[in-house]
Legacy VTK file of the C-alpha trace (Angstrom):
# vtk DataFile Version 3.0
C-alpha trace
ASCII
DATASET POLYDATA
POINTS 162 float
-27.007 -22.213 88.754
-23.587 -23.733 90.440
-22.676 -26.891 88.569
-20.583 -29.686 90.539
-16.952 -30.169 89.843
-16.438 -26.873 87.900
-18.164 -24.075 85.601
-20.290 -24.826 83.142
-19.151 -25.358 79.269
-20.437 -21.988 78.425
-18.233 -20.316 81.086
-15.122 -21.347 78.947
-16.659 -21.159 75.376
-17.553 -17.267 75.906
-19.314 -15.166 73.722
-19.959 -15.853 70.169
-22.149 -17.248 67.185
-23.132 -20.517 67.807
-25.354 -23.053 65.832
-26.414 -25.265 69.010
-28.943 -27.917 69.184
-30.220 -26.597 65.287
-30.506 -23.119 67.095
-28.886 -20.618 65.092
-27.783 -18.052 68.311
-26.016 -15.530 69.466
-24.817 -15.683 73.000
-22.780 -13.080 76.052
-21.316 -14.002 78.907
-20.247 -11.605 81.517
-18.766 -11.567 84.288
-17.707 -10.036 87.568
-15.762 -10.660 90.358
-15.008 -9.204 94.057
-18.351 -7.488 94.592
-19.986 -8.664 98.195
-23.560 -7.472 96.999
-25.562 -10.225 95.246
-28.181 -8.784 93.750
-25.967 -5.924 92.593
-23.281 -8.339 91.066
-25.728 -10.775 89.330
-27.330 -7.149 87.925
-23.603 -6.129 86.699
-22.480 -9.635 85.455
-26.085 -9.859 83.220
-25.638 -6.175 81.613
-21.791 -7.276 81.083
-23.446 -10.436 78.695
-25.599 -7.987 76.874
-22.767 -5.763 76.459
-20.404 -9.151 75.099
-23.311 -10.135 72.795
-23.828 -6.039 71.486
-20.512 -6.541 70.873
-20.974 -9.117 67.829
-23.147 -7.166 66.127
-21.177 -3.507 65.804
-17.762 -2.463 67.775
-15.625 0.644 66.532
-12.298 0.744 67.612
-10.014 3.821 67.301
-5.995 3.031 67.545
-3.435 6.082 67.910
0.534 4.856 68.984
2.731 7.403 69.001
6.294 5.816 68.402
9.358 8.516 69.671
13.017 7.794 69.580
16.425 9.751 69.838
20.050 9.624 69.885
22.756 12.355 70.139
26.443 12.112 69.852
27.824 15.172 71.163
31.773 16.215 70.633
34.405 13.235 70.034
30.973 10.512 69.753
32.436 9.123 73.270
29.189 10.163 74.817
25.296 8.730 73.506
22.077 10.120 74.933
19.481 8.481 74.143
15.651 8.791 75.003
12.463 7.017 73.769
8.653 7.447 74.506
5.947 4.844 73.567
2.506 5.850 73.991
-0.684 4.122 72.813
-4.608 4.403 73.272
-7.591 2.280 72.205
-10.855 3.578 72.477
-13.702 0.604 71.763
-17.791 1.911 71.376
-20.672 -0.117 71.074
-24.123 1.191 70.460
-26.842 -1.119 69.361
-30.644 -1.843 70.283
-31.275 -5.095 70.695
-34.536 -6.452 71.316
-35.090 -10.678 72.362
-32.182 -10.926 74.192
-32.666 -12.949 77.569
-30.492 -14.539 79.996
-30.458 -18.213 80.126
-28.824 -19.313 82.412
-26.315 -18.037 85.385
-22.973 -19.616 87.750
-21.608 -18.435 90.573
-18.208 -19.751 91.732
-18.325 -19.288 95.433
-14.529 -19.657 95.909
-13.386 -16.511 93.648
-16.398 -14.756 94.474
-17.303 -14.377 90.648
-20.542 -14.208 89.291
-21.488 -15.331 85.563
-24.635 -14.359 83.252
-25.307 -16.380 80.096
-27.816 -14.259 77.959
-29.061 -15.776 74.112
-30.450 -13.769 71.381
-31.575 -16.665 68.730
-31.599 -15.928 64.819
-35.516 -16.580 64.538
-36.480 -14.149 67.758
-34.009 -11.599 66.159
-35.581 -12.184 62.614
-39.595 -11.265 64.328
-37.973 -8.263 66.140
-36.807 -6.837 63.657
-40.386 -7.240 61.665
-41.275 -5.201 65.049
-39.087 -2.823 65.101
-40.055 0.824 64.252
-37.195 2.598 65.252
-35.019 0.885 62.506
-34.866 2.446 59.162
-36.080 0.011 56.087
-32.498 0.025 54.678
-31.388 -1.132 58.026
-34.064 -3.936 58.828
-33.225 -5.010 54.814
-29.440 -5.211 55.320
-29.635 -7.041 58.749
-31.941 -9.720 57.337
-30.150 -10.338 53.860
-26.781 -10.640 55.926
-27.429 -12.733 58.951
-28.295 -16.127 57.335
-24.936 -15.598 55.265
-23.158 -14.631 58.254
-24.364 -17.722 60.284
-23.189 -20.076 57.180
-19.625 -17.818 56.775
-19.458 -18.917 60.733
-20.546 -22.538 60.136
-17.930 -23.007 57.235
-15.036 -21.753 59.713
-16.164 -23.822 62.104
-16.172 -27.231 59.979
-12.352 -25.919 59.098
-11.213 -26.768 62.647
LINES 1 163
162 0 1 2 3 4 5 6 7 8 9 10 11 12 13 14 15 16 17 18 19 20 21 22 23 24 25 26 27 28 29 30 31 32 33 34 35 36 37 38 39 40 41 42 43 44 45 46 47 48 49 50 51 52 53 54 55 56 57 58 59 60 61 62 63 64 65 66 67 68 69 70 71 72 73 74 75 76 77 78 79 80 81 82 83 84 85 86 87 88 89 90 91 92 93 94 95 96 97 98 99 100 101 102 103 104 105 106 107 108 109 110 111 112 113 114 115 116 117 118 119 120 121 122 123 124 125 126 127 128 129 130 131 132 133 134 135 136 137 138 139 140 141 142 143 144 145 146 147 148 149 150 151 152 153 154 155 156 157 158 159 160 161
């Protein structure tokens, strides 16, 4: 719950792969702020971790920027007009079952009125859904299983860089 003298670690770390304590894991943290009804805001701030950890797994993102700019000299080039429009738009979807996902732990700083939800899928729960799992397709459970030891030691390697 609330820690003395300041958020917890995990608060600041955010969401990500992490090899903690020999436990291979994915973890979300979300978050909300300004909303006076408890229950509702611990509720939003826990589906806004499951929604950071989804996140790692599979995230499209569509990018369109439209770029416009003009000038016009007109008669004895005394006189510029000149105009320019800038727009852009991001559109960011994620879509993904996840089963063994669980929050672990939760902080509420009382002075901002923010709420924060710490939820953990670990490699070895996602490993024995996954042998569960009906609704995933063979090639699917095959490609998650062959790639998510590799991932863990692509993410281990980067982290020994720093």
């Amino acid at each position: 719950m609330s820690a003395c003298g300041g958020p917890p670690t995990w608060v600041k770390e955010g969401s990500g792969a992490f090899n903690k304590e020999g436990s291979k894991s994915i973890y979300g943290v979300g978050s909300i702020v300004g909303v006076n009804n408890e229950p509702l805001a611990w509720e939003a701030a826990e589906n806004r971790s499951r929604a950071e950890l989804a996140r790692t797994f599979e995230t499209y993102t569509g990018y369109l920027m439209e770029d416009y700019a003009a000038a016009t000299t007109a008669g004895d080039f005394t006189k510029t007009a000149e105009e320019q429009n800038v727009e852009r738009a991001i559109k960011t979807v994620t879509t993904v079952t996840m089963n063994g996902v669980r929050p672990i732990d939760r902080y509420r700083d009382e002075e901002s009125n923010s709420y924060f939800v710490l939820t953990k899928l670990s490699f070895k729960d996602m490993q024995e859904a996954l042998q569960e799992a009906k609704e995933l397709s063979r090639e699917v459970k095959e490609y998650v299983k062959d790639n998510a030891e590799r991932l863990f030691k692509k993410l281990e390697k980067e982290e020994a860089k720093r």
